[in-house]
Phi, psi and omega in degrees: 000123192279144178250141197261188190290209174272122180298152213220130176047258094345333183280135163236094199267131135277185170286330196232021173252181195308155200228358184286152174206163191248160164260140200220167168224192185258359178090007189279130182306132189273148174268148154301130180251180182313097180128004184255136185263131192246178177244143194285355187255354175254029186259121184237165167250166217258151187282187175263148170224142190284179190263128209311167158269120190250025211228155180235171200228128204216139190230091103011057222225130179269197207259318184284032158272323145334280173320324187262008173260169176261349185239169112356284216292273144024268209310288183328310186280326228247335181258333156325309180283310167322319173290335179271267180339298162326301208281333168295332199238047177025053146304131217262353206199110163260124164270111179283171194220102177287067187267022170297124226283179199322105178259144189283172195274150188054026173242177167218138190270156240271314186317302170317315149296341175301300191275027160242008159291299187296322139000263171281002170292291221290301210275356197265087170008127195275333181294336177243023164325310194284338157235027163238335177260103222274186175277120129214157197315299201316333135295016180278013197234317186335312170324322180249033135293159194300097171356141154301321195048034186292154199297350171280351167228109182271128162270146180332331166266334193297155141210138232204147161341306208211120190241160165270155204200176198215097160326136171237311198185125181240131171250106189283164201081348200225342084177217188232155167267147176232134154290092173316342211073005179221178208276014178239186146247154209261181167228193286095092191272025163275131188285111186251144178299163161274138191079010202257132141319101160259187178229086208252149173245130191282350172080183229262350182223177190283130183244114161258125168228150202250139197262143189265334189305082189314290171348308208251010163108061164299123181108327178280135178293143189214179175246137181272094183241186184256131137331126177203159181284134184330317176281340177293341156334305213268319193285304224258319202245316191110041167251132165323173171189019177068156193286143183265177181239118170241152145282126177223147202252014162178177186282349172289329222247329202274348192268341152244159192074015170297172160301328168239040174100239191231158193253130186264019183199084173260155173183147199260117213235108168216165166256036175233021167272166203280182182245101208254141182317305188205144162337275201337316208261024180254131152234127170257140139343137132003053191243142172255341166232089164252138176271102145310092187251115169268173173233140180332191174290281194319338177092127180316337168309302193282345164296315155352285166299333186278344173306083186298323144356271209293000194254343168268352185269303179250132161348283182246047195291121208250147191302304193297358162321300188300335199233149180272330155247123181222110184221182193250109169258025148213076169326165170052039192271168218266309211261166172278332187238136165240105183308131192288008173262014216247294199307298169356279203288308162296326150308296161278010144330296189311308195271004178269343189284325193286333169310318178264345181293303195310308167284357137279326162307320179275014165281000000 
């Protein structure tokens, strides 16, 4: 499968993958323009809100957890659970690891792409699926799996600080309409590509205004919202707000081109990593970005070897090199093999408290 440029914000381009992006700003309060009417009885001022989370969670995962299932129906629950875990334990990134055995330069392996398809189809609001997320087999299952319900995806009654939205119609000079999920449509008085994922913020109650613009439809009721960056849910409230998807074409790849740069923490989860007695007695150091990395049926070692990168740097290139913690969290296990969606739930079980701690000691 040929791979398109690098993925970028919310987008994850393949040749056949989603066409969805997001649009972002710097979070600066916006002007009302001219011609906009607002109603004076749904207008609130905005609350005090508690304080937000500013440190991300990153996941690792390779393609051959894929590769190792025997059906479809299988491939599906297996990226399905994954995706329902990132989201128990508010994971910031799921990185796929393209560890498919020889694979040619500029392809993507089949595995790797089925689960950063269902991925985001899974992480994606269900009101803007249908216009962002196009029709392909690797979804042809997706539909029944278990919801994520995560706080970005609000049902038609609900309403919260900050929604997901979708272009329908942009004018320039006149600004854009977006679908919300709700019976209204929000407006916006920036002119936006169509089809492009924002993140808008609606304030603590519904601000309605009647639109003046003849283009986008004068006399019609809208909801008035801003621009906002994807992270501010998480920055400004602490609210979860679901995971972005990257591609990464070796294990080396995935520790770069991310969203926040270079990862200050990383750490590797085998069962040939030492063994800390308990959650309790593991301390991690201070990080504003940590990486979590599992390994295939073969184990983060052989994604390791398979890396041509790490095989040209080094000889022998040994895992626990790559991560500042590599460890095994669940010793003494009954089976011989632990399925990484397996691994996936027990590790970060294993691993939250120590995930939280350094940053609740500094509150």
């Amino acid at each position: 499968m040929p791979t398109d440029k690098k993925r970028k914000n919310r987008k994850l381009k393949t040749e056949a993958m989603p066409e969805a992006e997001l649009a972002t700003i710097s979070g600066e309060e916006l002007p009302i323009p001219n011609g906009t009417v607002l109603d004076p009885l749904h207008t609130a001022a905005q609350p005090a809100v508690p304080r937000g989370r500013h440190y991300t969670v990153s996941i690792a995962i390779p393609g051959s957890v894929i590769d190792n299932t025997q059906t479809a129906e299988l491939a599906t629950a297996v990226a399905g659970q994954i995706a329902r875990t990132a989201a128990i334990f508010k994971i910031d990134e799921v990185v796929v690891i393209d560890d498919a055995a020889n694979r040619q330069e500029g392809t993507v392996g089949a595995g790797a792409a089925f689960l950063a398809r269902v991925l985001q189809f899974m992480e994606t609001p269900q009101y803007l699926r249908r216009a962002l997320i196009p029709m392909h087999p690797d979804l042809r299952l997706a539909g029944a799996l278990p919801p994520l319900d995560a706080p970005h995806h609000m049902r038609a009654t609900e309403w919260a600080m900050y929604r997901e939205g979708v272009v329908v119609s942009s004018i320039p000079g006149e600004g854009s309409l977006l679908n919300v999920g709700l019976d209204k449509d929000a407006y916006v008085p920036q002119a936006l590509r169509a089809n492009v994922r924002v993140t808008l913020q609606m304030g603590a109650q519904p601000t309605e205004m009647t639109l003046q613009q003849p283009s986008l439809g004068a006399g019609k009721q809208v909801l008035f919202g801003q621009l906002a960056k994807p992270s501010s849910p998480r920055e400004t409230e602490g609210t979860y707000w679901g995971y972005t998807t990257r591609l990464a074409s070796s294990i080396s790849q995935a520790f770069k081109d991310g969203p926040y740069g270079m990862y200050d923490l990383a750490v590797g989860t085998s069962e040939r990593g030492t063994v800390v007695p308990g959650p309790d007695s593991l301390k991690l150091p201070l990080y504003q970005h940590m990486l979590i990395a599992f390994g295939g049926p073969l184990g983060l070692e052989e994604c390791v070897r398979q890396d041509p990168a790490l095989q040209s740097e080094h000889h022998d290139p040994q895992p626990q090199k790559l991560f500042n913690l590599y460890c095994n969290t669940c010793p003494e296990q009954g089976s011989r093999t632990i399925r990484t969606e397996e691994a996936l739930l027990i590790s970060l079980s294993y691993l939250q408290s120590a995930v939280q701690r350094p940053h609740m000691q500094q509150r």
